[in-house]
N, C-alpha and C positions, 0 to 999 in steps of 0.2 A: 548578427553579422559581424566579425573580424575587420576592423580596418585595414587598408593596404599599408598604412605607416606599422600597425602593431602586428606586421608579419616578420618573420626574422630575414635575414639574407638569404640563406639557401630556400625558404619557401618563396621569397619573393622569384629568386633564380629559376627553381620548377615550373613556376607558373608563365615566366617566361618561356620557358623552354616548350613546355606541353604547348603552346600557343603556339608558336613557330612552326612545331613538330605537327600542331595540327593543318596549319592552311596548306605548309609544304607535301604533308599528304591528300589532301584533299585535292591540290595541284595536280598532281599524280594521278589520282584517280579520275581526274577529269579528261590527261589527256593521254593513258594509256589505256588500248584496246583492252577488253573487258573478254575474261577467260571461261572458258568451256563450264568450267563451275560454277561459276557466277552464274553467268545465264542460265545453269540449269537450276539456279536457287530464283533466279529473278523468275520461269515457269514453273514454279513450284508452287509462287507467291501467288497464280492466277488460278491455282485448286487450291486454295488452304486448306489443311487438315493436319491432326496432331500427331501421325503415323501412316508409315507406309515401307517402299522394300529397304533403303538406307535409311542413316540420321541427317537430321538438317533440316527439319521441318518448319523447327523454330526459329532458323537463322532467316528462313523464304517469309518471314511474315516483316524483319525489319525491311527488306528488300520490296515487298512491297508495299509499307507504309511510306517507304523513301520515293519510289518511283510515280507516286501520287502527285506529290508536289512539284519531285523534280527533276522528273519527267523518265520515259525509255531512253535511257543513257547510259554508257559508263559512269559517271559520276552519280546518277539518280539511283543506282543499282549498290553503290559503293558508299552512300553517306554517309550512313553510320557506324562504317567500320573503325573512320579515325576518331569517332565521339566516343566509343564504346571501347577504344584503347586509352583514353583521355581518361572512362571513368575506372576502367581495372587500373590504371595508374595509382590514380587518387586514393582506389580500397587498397592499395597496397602498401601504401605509406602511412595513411593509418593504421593498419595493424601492425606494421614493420615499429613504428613509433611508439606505438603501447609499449609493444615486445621488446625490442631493441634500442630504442632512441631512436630522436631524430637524425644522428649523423649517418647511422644505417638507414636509416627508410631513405634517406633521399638517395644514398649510393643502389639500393634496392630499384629505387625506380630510375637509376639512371643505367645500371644494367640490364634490367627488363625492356626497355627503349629501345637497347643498344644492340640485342639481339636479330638477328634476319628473321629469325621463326615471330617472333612478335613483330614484327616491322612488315613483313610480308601480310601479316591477318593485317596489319592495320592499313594497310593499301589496299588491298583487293579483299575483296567481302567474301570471308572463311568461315566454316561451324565452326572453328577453334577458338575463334576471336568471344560471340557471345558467351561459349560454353565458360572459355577461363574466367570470363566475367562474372558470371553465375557463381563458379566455383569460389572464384576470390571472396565475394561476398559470404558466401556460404561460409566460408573457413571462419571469415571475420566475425561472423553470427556465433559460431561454434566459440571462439577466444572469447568474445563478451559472455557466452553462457559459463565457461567453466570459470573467471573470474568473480560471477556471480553466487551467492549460497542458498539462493531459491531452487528449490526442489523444480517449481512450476513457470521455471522463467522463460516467458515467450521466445528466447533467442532460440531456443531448441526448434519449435516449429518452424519458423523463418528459414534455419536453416536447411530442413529437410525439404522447403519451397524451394530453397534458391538452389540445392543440388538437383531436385528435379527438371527445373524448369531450364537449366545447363545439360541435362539430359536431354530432354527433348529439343535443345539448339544440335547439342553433338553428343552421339554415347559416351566420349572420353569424358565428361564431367562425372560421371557417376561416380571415379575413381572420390571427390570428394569425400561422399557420403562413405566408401571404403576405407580411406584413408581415418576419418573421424573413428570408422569401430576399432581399426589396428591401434591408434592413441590410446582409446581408453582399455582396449585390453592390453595393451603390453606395458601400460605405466602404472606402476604403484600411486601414486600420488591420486588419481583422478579416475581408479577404477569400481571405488565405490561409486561413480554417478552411474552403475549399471541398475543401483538397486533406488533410484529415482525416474521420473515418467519424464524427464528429461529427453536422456536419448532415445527412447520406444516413440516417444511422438515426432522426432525426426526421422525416424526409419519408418515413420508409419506416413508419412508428407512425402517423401520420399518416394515409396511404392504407390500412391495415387498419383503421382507424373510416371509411374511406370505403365499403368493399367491399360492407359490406350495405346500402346507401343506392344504389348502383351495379347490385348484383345484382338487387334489390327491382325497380329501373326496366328491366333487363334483361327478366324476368318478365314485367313488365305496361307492354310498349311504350313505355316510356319515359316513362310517364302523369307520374311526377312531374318529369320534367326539364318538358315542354311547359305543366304546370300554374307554374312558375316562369317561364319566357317570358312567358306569357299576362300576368305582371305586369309584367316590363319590355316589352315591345313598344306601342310607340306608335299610337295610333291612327290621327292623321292623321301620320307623320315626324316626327322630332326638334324641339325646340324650346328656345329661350333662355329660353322661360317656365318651361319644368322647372325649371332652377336657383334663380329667383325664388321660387316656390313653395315650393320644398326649404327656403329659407334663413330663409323666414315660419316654415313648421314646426321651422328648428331655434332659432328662437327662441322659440318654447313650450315647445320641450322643453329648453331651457338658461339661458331667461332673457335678454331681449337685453344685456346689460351683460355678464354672464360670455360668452357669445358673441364679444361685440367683445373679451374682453383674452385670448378661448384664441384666435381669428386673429390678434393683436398676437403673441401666444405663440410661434404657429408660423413666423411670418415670423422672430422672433427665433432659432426654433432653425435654420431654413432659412440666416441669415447666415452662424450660428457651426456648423455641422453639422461640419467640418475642425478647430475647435481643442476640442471638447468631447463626451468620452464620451455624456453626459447628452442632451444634447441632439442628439446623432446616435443615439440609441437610440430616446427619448419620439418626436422628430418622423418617426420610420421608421413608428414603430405608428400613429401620428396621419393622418401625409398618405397613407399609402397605403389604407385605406378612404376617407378622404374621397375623392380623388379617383375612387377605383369607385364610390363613393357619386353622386358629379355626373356623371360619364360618365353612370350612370343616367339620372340627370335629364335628361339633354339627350336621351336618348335615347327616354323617354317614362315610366321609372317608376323612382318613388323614393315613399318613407316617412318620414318625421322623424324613427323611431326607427333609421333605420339609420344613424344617427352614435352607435348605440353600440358598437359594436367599437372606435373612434375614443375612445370617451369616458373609459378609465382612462389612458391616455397624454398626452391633453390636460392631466386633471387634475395629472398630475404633471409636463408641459411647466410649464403657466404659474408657478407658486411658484416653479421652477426659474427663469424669465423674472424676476422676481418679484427675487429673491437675486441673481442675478447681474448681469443687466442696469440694473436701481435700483441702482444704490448711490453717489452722491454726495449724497441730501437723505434720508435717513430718514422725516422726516414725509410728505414726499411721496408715499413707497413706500406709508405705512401707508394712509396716504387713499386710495392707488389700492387697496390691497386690499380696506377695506371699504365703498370705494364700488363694487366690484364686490362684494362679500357678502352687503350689508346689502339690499339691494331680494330680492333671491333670496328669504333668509326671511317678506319679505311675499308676493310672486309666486308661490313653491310651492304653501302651502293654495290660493290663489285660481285657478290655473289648472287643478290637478285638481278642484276643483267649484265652478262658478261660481254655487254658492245664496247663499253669503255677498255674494256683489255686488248679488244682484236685493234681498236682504233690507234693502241699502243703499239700495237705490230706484234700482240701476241698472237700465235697460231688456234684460233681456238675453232672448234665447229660450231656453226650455228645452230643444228640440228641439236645438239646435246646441249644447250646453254637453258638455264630455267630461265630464260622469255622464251622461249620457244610458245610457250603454253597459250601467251594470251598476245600472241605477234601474229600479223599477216590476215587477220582474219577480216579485216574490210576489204583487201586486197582478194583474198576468198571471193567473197560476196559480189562484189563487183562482178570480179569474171562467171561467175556462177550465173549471175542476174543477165549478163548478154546471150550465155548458152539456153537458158530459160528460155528467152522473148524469141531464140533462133528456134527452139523445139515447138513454141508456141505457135508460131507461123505456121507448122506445118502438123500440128494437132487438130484432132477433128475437134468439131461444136456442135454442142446437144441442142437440144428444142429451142433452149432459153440461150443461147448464142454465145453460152460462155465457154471456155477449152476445156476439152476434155486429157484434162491433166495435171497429174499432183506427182508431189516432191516423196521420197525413203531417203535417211540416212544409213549409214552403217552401224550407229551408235547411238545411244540419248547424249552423249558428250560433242558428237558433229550437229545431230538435229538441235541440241538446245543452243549453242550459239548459231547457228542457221536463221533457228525461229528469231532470234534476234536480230540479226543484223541484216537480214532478207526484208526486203519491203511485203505490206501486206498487200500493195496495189500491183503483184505481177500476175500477169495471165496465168494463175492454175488455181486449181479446185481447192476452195475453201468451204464446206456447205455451211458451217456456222463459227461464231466466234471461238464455242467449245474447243473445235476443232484443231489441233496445231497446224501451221504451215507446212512444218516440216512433220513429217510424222519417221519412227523408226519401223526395223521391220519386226512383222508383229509374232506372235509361239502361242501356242498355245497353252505356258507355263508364264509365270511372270517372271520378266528378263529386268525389264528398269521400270522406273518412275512412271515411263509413259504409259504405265496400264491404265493411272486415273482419267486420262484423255479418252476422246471417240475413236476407236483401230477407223482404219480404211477397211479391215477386213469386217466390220459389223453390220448386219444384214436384218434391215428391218421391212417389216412389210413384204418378206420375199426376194428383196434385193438390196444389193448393197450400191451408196452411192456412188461408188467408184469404178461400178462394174463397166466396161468396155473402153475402162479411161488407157492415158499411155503415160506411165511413170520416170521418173528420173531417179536412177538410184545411184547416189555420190556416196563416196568414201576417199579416205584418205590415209586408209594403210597402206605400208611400206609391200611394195611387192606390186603382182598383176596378176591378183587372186582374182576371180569373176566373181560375181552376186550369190547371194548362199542361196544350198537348195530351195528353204522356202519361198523364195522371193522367182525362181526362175521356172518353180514349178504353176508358180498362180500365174504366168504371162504366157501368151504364145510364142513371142518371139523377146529375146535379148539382147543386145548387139550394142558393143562400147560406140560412146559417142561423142565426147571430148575427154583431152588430157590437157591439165596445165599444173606449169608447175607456181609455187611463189618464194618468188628469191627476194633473199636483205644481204648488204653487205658482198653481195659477188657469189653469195652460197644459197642455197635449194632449201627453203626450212620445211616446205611439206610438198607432197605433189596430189593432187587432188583428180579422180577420174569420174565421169560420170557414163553412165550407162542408160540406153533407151530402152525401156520396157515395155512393148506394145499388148495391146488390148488385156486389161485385167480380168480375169476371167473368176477371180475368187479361190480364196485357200484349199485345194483340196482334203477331205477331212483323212 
């Protein structure tokens, strides 16, 4: 163990700061409503398994070893997000340190920090948060093996553990183990380690965290490979505008300043990639998800946050750029750095909730602001829970005296915060814990997550439990669409039954309508 006296300044300073940065988000996550994603990772937690129609399987297992202790909560749900940004910190300043110094690894981890897209995982509990972590680690396994001259040095397998197992959190980690073969095939320096068992047994650790993810889509027709298409595939053909789009998003989620100096960054490692370890290492991890990243885009689907697999290598490009590339004016360097720094700390709070700008007398919508996402939703519940107890009054009761009546979402993104924030003690049909509260409506194809749950439409014994029940079917899309065919064709009668809307601010952030579905008569086939 390192004394605290024989730490230098800046490490004693980080460790400061990581400390701060942790209870203040912890803070956060305690006392902000908990987002559709989340809760659908917190019911994820309650089927474990290593595969199914998306990723994130592995992110639902921290979610719920946290909610064990400390409890069905936002914050029980959210623990380890700020622990698990505390520890991708840490691997990032060790290898930023090997690589580069200590004076880049701490600017490394003070950019990484400083980021929305990192700040946002480390609040609210995201598959991007574990995966980068995996990832980071992995890279780091990868640096300590190529520094090493053993043909048979365990850091190779390690590594191909820790790129999987950031697969199975989120598919973008995969990009690691991608990233690792573009390194060694496009460097001179380090492409004889092809003709060592080095990287075949990371690629071979690697494909066994793929096996049940492979198998899983074996099983069920391939449901999640097609549900992953379904988001890149363009609608009308490719287009130049994807890129456009992409580069708006990834300046929300980077800040346009730190944006423009990690592409100055990359061009810089892209020069010197031939005279410099460092920077033929950072710009391997960097430009080969970006560019899958934009292929994307041009091809018809991309996401802002999928420049984070890209995002712990940038961070430790540009300081690298930074050191080596400035260095004839000193003042100059410093000025570029915290003119790239200093807007960051304003632009983070303000981009993940934009109430402090309306409260400025900016005109902003609330409906288009990212809180929207994880805002309003007790307020939801609430009013939901009184329409419930009114429906329930006038629901008929079976043998056993309880109401004949259960809950449809529109979505697994409405049902899973539903199932959370809905009590389990209101009057409607729960037959077992399996069960969800809320249930989606069900296809005969597999639509979401909710396949590994018991349908309402499943018919054992000749009957299903639900059959002659009366349903509530909520949503909360934009419009005054009615309940889809399947859902109006399994009822006798349909007929809307409450509308409300929930306002913040003086503004309408969702309007939520529920609909009465009398007597369930079962899906016709």
């Amino acid at each position: 163990m390192i004394a605290w006296t024989e730490l230098s300044f800046t490490q004693r300073l980080l460790i400061g700061s990581m400390v701060l940065l942790t209870l203040l988000r912890w803070a956060m996550g305690a006392v902000l409503e908990l987002s559709p994603p989340e809760a659908l990772l917190a019911e994820w937690g309650r089927h474990p398994s290593l595969a199914g129609l998306p990723g994130g399987f592995g992110t639902a297992f921290f979610s719920w070893i946290s909610t064990q202790f400390a409890g069905w909560t936002p914050f029980g749900v959210r623990f380890f997000a700020p622990l698990l940004a505390v520890l991708g910190s840490w691997v990032l300043y060790r290898m930023v340190s090997s690589l580069a110094g200590e004076k880049a690894a701490a600017w490394s981890v003070a950019l990484l920090n400083l980021t929305p897209a990192w700040n946002q995982a480390a609040v609210f509990l995201m598959p991007e948060m574990p995966g980068m972590v995996f990832m980071l680690c992995g890279m780091a396994a990868v640096w300590r093996a190529l520094r090493r001259a053993s043909a048979w040095d365990w850091h190779w397998p390690l590594a191909g553990m820790l790129f999987g197992c950031g697969f199975l959190c989120w598919y973008g980690a995969l990009w690691g183990a991608v990233s690792t073969l573009v390194l060694l095939a496009a460097s001179r320096r380090w492409r004889r380690q092809w003709l060592r068992p080095g990287p075949w047994l990371m690629l071979a650790d690697t494909v066994l965290f793929i096996r049940p993810v492979w198998q899983w889509n074996e099983e069920n027709a391939f449901a999640g490979w097609f549900h992953l298409m379904e988001h890149l595939r363009p609608a009308h053909g490719g287009s130049l505008l994807g890129p456009l789009q992409l580069g708006a998003g990834w300046m929300l989620a980077l800040t346009p300043l730190i944006l423009a100096a990690m592409a100055w960054a990359v061009w810089m490692g892209l020069r010197r990639w031939g005279g410099s370890d460092t920077a033929r290492f950072f710009t391997a991890y960097a430009v080969t998800p970006l560019a899958g990243t934009l292929a994307a885009a041009v091809w018809g689907g991309s996401h802002p946050l999928w420049i984070a697999p890209a995002l712990p290598a940038l961070c430790g490009l540009l300081p690298w750029a930074w050191e080596q590339v400035i260095t004839e004016r000193l003042e100059w360097k410093q000025r570029f750095q915290w003119l790239t720094v200093l807007p960051a700390l304003i632009m983070t709070p303000l981009l993940m909730d934009t109430k402090v700008l309306r409260h400025a007398g900016f005109q902003l919508s609330v409906a288009a602001g990212p809180s929207r996402e994880w805002r309003g939703w007790r307020t939801a519940s609430t009013e939901l829970t009184r329409v419930i107890h009114e429906a329930a009054a006038t629901a008929e009761q079976d043998a056993k005296g309880g109401r004949k009546l259960f809950l449809i979402a529109e979505s697994q993104r409405l049902a899973s915060i539903l199932n959370f924030y809905l009590s389990r003690q209101l009057p409607v049909r729960w037959p077992t814990p399996g069960h969800p509260l809320v249930h989606t409506v069900e296809s005969a194809l597999i639509e979401n997550i909710y396949h590994t749950w018991p349908r309402y439409d499943y018919v054992r014994e000749g009957r299903s439990r639900f059959a002659g029940c009366t349903a509530l079917y909520i949503t909360d899309s934009p419009g005054d669409s009615d309940p889809p065919p399947n859902v109006t064709r399994a009822f006798r009668t349909v007929r809307p039954l409450a509308l409300f809307d929930i306002m913040t601010d003086g503004q309408s952030l969702r309007r939520v309508r529920v609909f009465a579905c009398y007597q369930y008569g079962g899906i016709p086939e």
